[in-house]
N, C-alpha and C positions, 0 to 999 in steps of 0.2 A: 951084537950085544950092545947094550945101551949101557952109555959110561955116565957116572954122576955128571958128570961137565954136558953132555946132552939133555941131560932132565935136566940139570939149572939153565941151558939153555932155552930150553919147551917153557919150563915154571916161566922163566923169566919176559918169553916172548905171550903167552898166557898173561900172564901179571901185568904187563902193555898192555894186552887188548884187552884184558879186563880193566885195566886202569883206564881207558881209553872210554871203552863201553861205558865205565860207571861216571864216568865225565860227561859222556852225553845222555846219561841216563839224569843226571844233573839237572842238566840242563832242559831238560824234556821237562825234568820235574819241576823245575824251577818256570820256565814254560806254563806247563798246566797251573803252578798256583799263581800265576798273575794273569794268566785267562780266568781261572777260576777267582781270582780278588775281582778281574774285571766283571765276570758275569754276577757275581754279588754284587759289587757294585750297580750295575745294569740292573740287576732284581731289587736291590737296595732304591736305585733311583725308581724304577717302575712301580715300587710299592711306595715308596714315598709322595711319588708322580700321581698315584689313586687315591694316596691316603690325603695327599692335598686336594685332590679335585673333590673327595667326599668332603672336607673341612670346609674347602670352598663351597659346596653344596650346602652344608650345613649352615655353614654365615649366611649361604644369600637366603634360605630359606628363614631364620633367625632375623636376618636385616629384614626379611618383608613381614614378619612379625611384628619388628618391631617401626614398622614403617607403619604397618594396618595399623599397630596400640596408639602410634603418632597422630594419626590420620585421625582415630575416634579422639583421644585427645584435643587434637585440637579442632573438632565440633563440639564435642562438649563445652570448650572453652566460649566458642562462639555461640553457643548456645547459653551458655549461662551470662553471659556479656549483654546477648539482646535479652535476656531477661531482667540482667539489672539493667537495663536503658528500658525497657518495659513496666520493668518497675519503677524506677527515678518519674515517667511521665506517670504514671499515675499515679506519683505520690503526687506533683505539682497539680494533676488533676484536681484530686479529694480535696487538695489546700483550696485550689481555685472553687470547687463545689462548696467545700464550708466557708468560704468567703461570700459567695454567693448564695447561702442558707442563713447568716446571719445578715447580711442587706435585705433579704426578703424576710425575717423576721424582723427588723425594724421597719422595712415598709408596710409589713402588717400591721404592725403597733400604730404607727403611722396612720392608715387608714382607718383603722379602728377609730385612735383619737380624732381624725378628720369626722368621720361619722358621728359621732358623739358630738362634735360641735355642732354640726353640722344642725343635728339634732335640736342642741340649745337655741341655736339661730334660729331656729322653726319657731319654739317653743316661745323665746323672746318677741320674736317678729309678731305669732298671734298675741301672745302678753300687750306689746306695742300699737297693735293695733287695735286691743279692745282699747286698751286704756286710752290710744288718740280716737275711737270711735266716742265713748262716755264723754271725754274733754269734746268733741264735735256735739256730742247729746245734750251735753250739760252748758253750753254756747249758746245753742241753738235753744237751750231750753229758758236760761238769763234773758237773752235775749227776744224772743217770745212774750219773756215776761216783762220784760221791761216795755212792750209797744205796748201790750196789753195796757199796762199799766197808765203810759203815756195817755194813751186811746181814752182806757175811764178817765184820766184827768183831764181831758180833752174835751169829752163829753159832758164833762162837769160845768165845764167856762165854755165851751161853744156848742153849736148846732150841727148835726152830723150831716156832713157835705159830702159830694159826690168821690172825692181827693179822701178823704177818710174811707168810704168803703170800700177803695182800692186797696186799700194798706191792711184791709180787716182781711180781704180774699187772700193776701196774699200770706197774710200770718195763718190762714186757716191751710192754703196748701202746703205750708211749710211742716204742718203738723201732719 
């Protein structure tokens, strides 16, 4: 027969190994949750470990974005740079071309008035030259008439000599 003092014996050595068990049962557990904190962790890390390498995917493709917008940038830049130095020379151009469109309108004016003198000087030269040919006409014609004259008064008081008809020939070629 089993006497209470052997059932609290059995409970009591039961109650040990269950105490015992739920101790290592504990610790198993306690165990599995820091394997298990660790493997979160571990998944924790390996998902943050993707989730950076897509971020980092994502910059470098973002950074070469914005490398390429840089890059058109600054051709543009250079591009618009040789334009204003393309422009700046052909503003000094057009200056230097109207600089040298009003020299050639005063050289035109210039020649023109050269021409025009030029003209008058013609115009004067023949003026000068009838008028010194008439004063040669009009010389030639005084004096013509002065031998003329001489000659009738010659002929008046002397006898027509050989020396006189030389002087007539010559007045007659002179006419």
């Amino acid at each position: 027969m089993v006497t209470p003092a052997d059932l609290i014996r059995e409970l009591t050595l039961t109650n040990k190994h269950l105490t015992k068990k739920n101790e290592n049962l504990r610790m198993e557990n306690h165990n599995l949750k820091v394997t298990n904190d660790m493997l979160k962790n571990k998944a924790a890390t390996d998902q943050a470990v993707m989730n950076a390498a897509i971020a980092i995917k994502n910059l470098e493709t973002y950074n070469q974005a914005l490398e390429d917008e840089n890059q058109h940038l600054r051709q543009q830049l250079e591009h618009c740079a040789e334009r204003k130095r393309i422009d700046d020379e052909l503003k000094v151009f057009r200056m230097e071309v109207e600089s040298i469109d009003e020299e050639l309108e005063k050289r035109f004016k210039e020649m023109e008035i050269i021409e025009e003198l030029n003209e008058q000087m013609k115009m004067l030269r023949n003026v000068d030259v009838q008028e010194t040919s008439q004063e040669v006409n009009q010389e030639a014609a005084q004096g013509c008439i002065k031998k003329v004259a001489q000659e009738d008064a010659q002929e008046d008081f002397q006898p027509v000599t050989e020396h006189t008809q030389k002087d007539q020939n010559v007045v007659e070629d002179k006419e």
